[in-house]
C-alpha positions, -999 to +999 in steps of 0.1 A: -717+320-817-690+299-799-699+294-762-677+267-748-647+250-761-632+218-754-600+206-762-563+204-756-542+231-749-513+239-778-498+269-768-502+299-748-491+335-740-490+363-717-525+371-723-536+342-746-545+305-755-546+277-780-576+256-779-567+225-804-606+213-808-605+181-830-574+194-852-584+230-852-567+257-833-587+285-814-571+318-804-588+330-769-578+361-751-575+352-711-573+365-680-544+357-657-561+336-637-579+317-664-545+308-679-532+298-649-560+270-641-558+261-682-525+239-671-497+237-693-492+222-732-512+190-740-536+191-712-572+187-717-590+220-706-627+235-717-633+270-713-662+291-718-662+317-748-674+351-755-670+365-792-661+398-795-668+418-827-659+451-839-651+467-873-614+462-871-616+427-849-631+393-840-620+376-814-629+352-784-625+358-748-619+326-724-633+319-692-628+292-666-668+295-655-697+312-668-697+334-638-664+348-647-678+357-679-713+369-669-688+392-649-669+402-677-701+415-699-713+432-673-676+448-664-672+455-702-706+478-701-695+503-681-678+534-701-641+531-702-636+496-696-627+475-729-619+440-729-582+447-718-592+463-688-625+438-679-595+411-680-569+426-662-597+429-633-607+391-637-568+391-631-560+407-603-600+396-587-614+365-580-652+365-592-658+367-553-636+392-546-650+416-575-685+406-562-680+416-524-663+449-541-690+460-558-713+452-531-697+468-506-681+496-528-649+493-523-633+509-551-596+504-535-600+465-542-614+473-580-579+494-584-555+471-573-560+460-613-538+474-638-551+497-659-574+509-635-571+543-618-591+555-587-619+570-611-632+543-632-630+520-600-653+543-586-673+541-613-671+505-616-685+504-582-710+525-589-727+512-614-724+477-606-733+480-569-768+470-578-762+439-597-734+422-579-757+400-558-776+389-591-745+373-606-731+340-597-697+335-585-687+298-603-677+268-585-654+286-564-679+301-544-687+267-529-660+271-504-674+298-483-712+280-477-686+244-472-670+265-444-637+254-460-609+277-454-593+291-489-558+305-488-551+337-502-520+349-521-500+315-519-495+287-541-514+267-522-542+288-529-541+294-563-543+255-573-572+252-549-586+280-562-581+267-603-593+230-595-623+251-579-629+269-612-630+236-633-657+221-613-641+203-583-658+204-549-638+227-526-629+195-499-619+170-534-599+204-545-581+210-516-569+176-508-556+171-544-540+203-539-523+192-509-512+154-528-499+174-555-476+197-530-466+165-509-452+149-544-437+181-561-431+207-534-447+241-537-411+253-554-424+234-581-451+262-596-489+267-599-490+253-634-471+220-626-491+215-592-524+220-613-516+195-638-507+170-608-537+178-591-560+179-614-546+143-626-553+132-587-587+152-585-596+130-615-588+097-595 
């Protein structure tokens, strides 16, 4: 079984990636999110795999952290959610936010997905209401015991939120973050300001 990849990136998709690992080329299914912190063509990126195997199809399943796939095994048990649907929640959720969902069961947050109607988020909810505090959240979730503020639903955000993913410390992410925006501007795109960052995160 393939677990973790390392590599460069070659190309990507809507809902997909190539991993070139040492001259060969690795098809993984992502989430939005996933491809997002990934970075754009020729940057080094590692992301952790789950194989997938039916009697039609084979195929691996990136994710930024092991939490993010820990969640997606546990999503992908519950009846009438498939890998399509598991990723378009790792999507439209951070691991947190899918965690404090379940918790709290709040079905409204699980359906903000697409895909998902008012039913299976229940469900969702439901079933998983017992196990979300038994499942890690990744790096990311190192911002809320730091007391470091995160912000939501800007670009901003969304690079903090990547370099958080990869491994960074939430006060080494955010000020990379914020060097990245100083040089580019935030016009310049998630994907552009992660590469930056992640350069200036590096040191």
């Amino acid at each position: 079984m393939i677990a973790k990849l390392t590599g460069i990136l070659d190309d990507f998709g809507p809902d997909w990636a190539v991993i070139d690992v040492n001259g060969v080329g690795y098809l993984v299914f992502c989430s939005g999110r996933t491809l997002a912190a990934l970075g754009i063509r020729g940057d080094a990126c590692t992301v952790y795999t789950e194989m997938q195997v039916s009697e039609t199809d084979m195929r691996l399943i990136g994710f930024t952290s092991a939490g993010e796939r820990a969640w997606f095994k546990l999503l992908t048990v519950v009846q009438g959610v498939g890998s399509k649907v598991a990723l378009a929640i790792l999507s439209a959720l951070t691991v947190e936010e899918l965690q404090r969902a379940c918790a709290g069961g709040d079905a409204a947050m699980v359906a903000r997905a697409n895909g998902v109607g008012p039913k299976l988020a229940a469900r969702i909810v439901n079933e998983l209401k017992d196990k979300a505090g038994a499942l890690p959240t990744g790096p990311a979730g190192a911002a809320v015991s730091a007391g470091v503020a995160m912000p939501e639903g800007n670009v901003a955000g969304d690079v903090v939120s990547a370099l958080q993913n990869l491994g960074f410390k939430p006060n080494i992410a955010a000020s990379a973050t914020d060097a990245a925006i100083a040089e580019l501007g935030e016009e310049a795109g998630v994907s552009a300001l992660i590469r930056v960052a992640l350069k200036k995160a590096a040191g």
